[in-house]
N, C-alpha and C positions, 0 to 999 in steps of 0.2 A: 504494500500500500504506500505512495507517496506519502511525502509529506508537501501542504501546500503554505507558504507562508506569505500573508498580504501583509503589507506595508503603506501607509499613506501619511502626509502630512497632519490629516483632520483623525486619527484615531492616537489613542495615549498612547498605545504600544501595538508592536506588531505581531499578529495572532497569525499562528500557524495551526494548520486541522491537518487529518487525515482523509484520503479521499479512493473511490475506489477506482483504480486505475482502468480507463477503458467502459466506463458506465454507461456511455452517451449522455451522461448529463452536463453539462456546458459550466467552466467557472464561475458565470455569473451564479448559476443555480445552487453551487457551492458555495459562494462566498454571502448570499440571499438565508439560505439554509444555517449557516454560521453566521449570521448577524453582522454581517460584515460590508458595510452600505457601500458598494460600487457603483457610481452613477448608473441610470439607465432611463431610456423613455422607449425606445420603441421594442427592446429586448429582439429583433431579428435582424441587425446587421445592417439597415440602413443608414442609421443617423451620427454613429460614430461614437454615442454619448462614453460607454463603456469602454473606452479606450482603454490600456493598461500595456506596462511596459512587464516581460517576460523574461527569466533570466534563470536558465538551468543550474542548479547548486551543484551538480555531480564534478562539473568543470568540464565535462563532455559535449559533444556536440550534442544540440538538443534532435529527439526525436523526431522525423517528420513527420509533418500532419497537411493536407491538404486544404488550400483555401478554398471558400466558399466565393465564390462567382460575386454574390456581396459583398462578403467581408474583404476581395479585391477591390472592387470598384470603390467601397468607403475607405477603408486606407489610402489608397492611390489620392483622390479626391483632398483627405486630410493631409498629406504631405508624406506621410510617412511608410509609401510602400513605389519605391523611383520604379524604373522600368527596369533597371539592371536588376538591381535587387529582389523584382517579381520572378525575372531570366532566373537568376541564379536561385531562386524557391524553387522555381518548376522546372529546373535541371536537374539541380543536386539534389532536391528532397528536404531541401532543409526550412527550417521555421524562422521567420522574422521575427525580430525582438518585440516586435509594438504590433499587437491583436487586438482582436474586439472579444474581452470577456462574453458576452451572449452567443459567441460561435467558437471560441477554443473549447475541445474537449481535453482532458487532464489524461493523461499518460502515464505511463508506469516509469516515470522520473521526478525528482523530487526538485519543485519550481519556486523563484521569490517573483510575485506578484505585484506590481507596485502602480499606483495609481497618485493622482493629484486630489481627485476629489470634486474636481470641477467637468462637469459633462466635455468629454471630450479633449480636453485638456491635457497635454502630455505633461507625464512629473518631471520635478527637475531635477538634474543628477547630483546625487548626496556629496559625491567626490571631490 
C-alpha cells in the first residue's frame, strides 16, 4: 500500500494516509475521503481547479500513467504541460510532475502531493 503525503500552504501540517494502490479511485477522492481540502469545482478534468504538483518519494522514476484527452488539453491550456514534455509523456511513459488531482489515479509508489490551495494555482517551491 502507498503511502500518500499532501502538503499545502493552508493546512498546519502535512498528513500522509495510506491508499490502495491501483483502486480507480482518483487522488482527489483520496484526499476528499481524508479530509484533506484540495480545490475542486468541476471534479472531471476541465477547469484545472485541482491542480497539484507530484513528486515520487522512492527517488525512482515515477510510474507511468496515461493522460486523459482532458487532463491534456487543461494542462496544456494552464501552462504546465509544453509540447515537448506531452512528446516525451507519450514516448517514454513517463508522468508529468503537475496533474489534475480528479484524474490521477494513485499507484503502487509512495507520492508527496503538494498543492497551493488556491483553484488552480501552482504551489511554490519550498527550496
Amino acid at each position: 500500500m502507498p503511502n500518500v503525503t499532501f502538503s499545502s500552504p493552508i493546512m498546519k501540517q502535512d498528513v500522509t494516509v495510506y491508499a490502495v494502490a491501483g483502486d480507480a479511485h482518483t487522488l482527489l477522492a483520496l484526499a476528499k475521503k481524508n479530509k484533506v481540502a484540495i480545490p475542486c469545482q468541476c471534479e472531471d478534468g476541465k477547469c484545472g481547479s485541482c491542480l497539484v504538483k507530484i513528486t515520487v518519494k522512492s527517488g525512482k522514476a515515477p510510474l507511468g500513467q496515461v493522460l486523459s484527452e482532458k487532463e491534456k488539453l487543461t494542462l496544456s491550456v494552464n501552462g504546465k504541460l509544453s509540447k515537448k514534455l506531452l512528446e516525451e509523456v507519450e514516448l517514454h511513459h513517463r508522468t508529468p510532475p503537475h496533474r489534475l488531482a480528479c484524474q490521477y489515479i494513485v499507484l503502487d509508489e509512495d507520492i508527496l502531493v503538494e498543492f497551493s490551495g488556491e483553484p488552480g494555482v501552482e504551489i511554490e517551491l519550498r527550496r
